[in-house]
The first five atom37 places (N, CA, C, CB, O) and aatype in JSON, in Angstrom:
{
  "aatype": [20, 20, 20, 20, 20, 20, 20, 20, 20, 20, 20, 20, 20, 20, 20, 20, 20, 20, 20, 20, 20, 20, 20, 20, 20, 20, 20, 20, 20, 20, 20, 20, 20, 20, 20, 20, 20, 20, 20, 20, 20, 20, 20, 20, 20, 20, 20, 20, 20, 20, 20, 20, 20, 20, 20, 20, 20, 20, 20, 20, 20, 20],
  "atom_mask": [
    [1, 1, 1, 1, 1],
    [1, 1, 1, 1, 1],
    [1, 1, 1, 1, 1],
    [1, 1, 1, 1, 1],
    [1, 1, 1, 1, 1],
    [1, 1, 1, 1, 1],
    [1, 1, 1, 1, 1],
    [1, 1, 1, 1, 1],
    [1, 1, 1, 1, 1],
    [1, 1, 1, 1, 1],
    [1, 1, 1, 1, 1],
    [1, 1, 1, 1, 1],
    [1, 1, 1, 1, 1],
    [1, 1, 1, 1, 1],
    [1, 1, 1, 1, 1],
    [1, 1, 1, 1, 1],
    [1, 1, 1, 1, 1],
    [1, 1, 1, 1, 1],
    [1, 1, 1, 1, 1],
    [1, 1, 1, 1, 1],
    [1, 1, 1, 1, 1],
    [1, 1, 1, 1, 1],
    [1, 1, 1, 1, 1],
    [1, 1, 1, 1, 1],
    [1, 1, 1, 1, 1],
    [1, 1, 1, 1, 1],
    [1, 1, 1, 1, 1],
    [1, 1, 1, 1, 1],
    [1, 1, 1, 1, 1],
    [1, 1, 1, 1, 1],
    [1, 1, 1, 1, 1],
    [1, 1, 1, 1, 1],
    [1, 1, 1, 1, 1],
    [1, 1, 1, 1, 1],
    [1, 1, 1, 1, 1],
    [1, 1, 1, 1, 1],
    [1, 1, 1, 1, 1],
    [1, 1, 1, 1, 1],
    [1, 1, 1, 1, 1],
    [1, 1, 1, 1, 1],
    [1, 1, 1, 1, 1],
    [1, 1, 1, 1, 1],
    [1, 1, 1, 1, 1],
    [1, 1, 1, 1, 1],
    [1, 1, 1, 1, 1],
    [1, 1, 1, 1, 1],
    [1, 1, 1, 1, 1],
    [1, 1, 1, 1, 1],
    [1, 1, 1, 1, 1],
    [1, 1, 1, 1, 1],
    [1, 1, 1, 1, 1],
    [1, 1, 1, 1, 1],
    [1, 1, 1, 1, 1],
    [1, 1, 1, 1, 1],
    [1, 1, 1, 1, 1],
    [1, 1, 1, 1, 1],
    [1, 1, 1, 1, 1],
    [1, 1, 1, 1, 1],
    [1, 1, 1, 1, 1],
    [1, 1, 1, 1, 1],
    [1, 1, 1, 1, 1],
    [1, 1, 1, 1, 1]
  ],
  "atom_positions": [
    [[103.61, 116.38, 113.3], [104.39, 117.5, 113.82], [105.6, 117.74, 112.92], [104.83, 117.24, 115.28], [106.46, 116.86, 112.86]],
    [[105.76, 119.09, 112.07], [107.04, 119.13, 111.79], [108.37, 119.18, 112.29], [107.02, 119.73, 111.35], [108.51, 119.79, 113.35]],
    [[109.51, 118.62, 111.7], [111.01, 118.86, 112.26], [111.56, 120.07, 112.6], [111.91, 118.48, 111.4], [111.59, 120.91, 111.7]],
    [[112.07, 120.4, 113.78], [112.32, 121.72, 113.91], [114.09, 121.59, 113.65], [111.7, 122.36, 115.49], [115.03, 121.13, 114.29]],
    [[113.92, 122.22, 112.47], [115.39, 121.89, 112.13], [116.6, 123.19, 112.6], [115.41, 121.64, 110.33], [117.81, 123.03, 112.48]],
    [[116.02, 124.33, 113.09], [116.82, 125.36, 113.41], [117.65, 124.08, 114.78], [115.76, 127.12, 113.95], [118.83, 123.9, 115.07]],
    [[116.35, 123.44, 115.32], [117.11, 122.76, 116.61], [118.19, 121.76, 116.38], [116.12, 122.0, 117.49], [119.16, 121.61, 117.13]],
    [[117.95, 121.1, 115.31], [118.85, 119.49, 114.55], [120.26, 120.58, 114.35], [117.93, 118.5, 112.34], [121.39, 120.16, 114.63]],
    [[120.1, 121.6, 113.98], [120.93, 122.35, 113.33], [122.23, 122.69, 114.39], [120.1, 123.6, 112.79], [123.4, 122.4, 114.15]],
    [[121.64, 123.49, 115.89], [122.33, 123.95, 116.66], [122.81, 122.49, 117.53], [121.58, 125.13, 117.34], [123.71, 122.55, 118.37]],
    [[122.12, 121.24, 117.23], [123.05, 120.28, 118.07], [123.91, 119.7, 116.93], [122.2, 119.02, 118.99], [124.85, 118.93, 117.12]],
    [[123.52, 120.13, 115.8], [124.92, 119.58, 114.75], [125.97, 120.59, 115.07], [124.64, 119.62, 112.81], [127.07, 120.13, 114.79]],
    [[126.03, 121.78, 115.55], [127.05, 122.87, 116.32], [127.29, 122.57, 116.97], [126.94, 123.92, 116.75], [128.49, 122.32, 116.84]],
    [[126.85, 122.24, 118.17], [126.96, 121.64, 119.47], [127.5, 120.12, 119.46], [125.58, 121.72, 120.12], [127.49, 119.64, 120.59]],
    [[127.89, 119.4, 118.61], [128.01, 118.44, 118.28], [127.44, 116.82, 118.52], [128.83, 118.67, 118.39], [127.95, 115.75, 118.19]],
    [[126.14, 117.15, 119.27], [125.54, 116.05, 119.66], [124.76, 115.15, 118.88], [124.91, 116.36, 120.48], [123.95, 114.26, 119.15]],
    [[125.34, 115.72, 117.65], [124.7, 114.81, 116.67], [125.54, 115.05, 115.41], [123.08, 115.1, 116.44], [125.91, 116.18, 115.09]],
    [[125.79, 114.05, 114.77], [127.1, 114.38, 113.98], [126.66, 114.66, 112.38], [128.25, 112.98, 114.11], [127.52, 115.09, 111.6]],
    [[124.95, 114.33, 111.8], [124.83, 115.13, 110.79], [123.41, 115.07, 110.78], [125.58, 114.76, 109.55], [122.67, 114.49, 111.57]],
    [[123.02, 115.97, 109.48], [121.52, 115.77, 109.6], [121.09, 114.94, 107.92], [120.64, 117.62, 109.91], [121.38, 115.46, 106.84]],
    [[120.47, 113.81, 108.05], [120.09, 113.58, 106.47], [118.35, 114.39, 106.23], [120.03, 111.47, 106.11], [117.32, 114.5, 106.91]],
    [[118.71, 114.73, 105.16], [117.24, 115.29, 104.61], [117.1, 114.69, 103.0], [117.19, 117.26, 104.62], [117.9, 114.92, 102.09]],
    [[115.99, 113.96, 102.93], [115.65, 113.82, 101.55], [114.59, 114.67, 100.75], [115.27, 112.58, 101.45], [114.26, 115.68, 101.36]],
    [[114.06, 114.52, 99.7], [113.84, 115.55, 98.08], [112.36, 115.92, 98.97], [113.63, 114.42, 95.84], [111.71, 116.95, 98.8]],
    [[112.05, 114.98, 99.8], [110.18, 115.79, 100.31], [110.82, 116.62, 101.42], [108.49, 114.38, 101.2], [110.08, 117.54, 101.78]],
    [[111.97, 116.56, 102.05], [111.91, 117.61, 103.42], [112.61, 118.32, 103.1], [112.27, 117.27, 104.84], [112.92, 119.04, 104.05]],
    [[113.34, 118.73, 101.8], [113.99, 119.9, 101.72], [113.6, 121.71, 101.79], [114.44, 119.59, 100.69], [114.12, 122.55, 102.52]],
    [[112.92, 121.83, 101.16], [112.24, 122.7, 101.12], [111.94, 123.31, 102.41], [111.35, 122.35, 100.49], [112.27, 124.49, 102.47]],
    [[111.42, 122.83, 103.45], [111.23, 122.95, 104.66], [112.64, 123.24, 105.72], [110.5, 121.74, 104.91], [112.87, 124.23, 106.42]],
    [[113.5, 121.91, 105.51], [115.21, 122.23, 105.67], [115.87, 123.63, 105.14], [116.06, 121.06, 104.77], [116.69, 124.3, 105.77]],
    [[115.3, 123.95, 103.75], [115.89, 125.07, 103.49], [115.61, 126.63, 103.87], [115.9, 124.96, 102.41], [116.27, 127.59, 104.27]],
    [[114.65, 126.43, 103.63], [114.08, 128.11, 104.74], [114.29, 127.91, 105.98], [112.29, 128.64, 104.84], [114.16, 128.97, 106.59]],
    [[114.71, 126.54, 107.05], [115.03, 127.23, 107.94], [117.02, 127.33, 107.89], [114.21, 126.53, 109.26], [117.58, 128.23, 108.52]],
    [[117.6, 126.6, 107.32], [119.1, 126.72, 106.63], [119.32, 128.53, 106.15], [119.15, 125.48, 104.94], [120.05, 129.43, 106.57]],
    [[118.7, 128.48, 105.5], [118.77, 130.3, 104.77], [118.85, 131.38, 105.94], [117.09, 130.82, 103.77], [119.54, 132.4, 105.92]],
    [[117.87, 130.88, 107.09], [118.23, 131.7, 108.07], [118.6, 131.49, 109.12], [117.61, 132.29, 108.28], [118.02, 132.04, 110.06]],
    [[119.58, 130.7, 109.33], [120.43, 129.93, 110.26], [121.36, 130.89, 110.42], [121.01, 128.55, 109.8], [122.0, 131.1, 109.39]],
    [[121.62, 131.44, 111.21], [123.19, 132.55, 111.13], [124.12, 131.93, 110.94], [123.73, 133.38, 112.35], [124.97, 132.3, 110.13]],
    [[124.19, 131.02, 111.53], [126.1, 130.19, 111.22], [125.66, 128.69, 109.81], [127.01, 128.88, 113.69], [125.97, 127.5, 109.8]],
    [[124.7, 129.7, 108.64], [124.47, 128.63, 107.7], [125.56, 127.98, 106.87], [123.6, 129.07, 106.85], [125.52, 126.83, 106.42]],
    [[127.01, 129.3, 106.63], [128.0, 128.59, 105.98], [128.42, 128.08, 106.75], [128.84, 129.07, 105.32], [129.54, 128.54, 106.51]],
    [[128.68, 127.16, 107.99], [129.08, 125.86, 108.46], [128.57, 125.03, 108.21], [129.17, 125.65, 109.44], [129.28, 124.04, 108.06]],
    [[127.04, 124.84, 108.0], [126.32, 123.48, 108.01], [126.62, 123.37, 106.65], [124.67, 123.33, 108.46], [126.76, 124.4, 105.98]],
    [[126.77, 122.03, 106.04], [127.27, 121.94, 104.77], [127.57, 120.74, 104.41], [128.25, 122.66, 104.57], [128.29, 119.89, 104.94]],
    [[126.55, 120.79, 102.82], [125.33, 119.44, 102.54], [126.25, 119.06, 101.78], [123.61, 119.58, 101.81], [127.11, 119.82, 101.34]],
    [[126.14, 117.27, 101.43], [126.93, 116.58, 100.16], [125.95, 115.78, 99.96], [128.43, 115.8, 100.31], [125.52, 114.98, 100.79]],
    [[125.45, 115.99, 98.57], [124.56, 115.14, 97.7], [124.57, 113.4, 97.53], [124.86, 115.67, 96.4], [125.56, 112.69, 97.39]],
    [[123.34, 113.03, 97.59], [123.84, 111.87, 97.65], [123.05, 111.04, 96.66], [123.85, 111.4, 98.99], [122.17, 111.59, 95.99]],
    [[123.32, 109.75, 96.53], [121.96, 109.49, 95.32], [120.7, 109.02, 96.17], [122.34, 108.03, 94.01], [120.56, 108.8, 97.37]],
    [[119.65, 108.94, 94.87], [118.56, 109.26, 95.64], [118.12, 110.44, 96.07], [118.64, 108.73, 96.53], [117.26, 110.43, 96.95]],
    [[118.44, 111.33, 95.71], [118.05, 112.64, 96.18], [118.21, 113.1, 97.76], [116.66, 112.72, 95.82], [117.52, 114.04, 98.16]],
    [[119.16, 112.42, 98.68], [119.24, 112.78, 99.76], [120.56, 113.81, 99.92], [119.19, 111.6, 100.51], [121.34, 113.87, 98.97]],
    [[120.8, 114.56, 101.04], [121.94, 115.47, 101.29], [121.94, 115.07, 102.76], [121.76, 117.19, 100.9], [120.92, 115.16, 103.45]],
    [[123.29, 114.56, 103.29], [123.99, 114.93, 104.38], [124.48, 116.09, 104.69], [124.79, 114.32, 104.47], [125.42, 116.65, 104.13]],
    [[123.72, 116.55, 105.78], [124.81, 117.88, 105.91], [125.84, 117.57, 107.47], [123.63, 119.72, 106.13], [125.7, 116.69, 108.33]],
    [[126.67, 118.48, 107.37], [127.53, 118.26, 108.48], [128.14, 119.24, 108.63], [128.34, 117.28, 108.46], [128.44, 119.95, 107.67]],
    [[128.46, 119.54, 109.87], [129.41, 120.89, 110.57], [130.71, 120.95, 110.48], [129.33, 121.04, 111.99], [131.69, 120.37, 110.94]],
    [[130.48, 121.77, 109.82], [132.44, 122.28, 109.68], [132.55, 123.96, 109.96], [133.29, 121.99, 107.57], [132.08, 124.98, 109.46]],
    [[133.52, 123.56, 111.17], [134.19, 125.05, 111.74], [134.34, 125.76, 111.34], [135.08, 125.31, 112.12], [134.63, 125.4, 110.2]],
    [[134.39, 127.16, 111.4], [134.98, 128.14, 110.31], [136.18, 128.39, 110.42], [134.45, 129.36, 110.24], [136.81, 128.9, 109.49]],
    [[136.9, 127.97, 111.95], [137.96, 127.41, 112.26], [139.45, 126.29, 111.99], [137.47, 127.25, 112.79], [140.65, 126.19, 112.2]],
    [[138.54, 125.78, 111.51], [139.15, 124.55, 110.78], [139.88, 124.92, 109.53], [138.05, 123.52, 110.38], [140.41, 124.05, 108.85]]
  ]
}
């Protein structure tokens, strides 16, 4: 079953989960649904080695 990441996404908004890791095979998948995320400039990835990205929510507030 794939990750439904629009959902990982709105509880990283919601804050019930404080980030999402995605590595180099699930990106692609992460990213088309990221691209059409409406509040996509909040979620917001930092590279890591290994080819993984944390992303995490930041307010537009903040």
């Amino acid at each position: 079953m794939a990750t439904d990441y629009v959902e990982l996404m709105d509880k990283l908004r919601a804050g019930e989960i404080e980030e999402i890791e995605i590595d180099s095979t699930n990106f692609m998948a992460f990213r088309d649904a990221w691209t059409n995320y409406p509040e996509r400039k909040e979620i917001v990835g930092t590279a890591k080695r290994g080819g993984k990205i944390i992303y995490h929510y930041v307010s537009a507030n903040a």
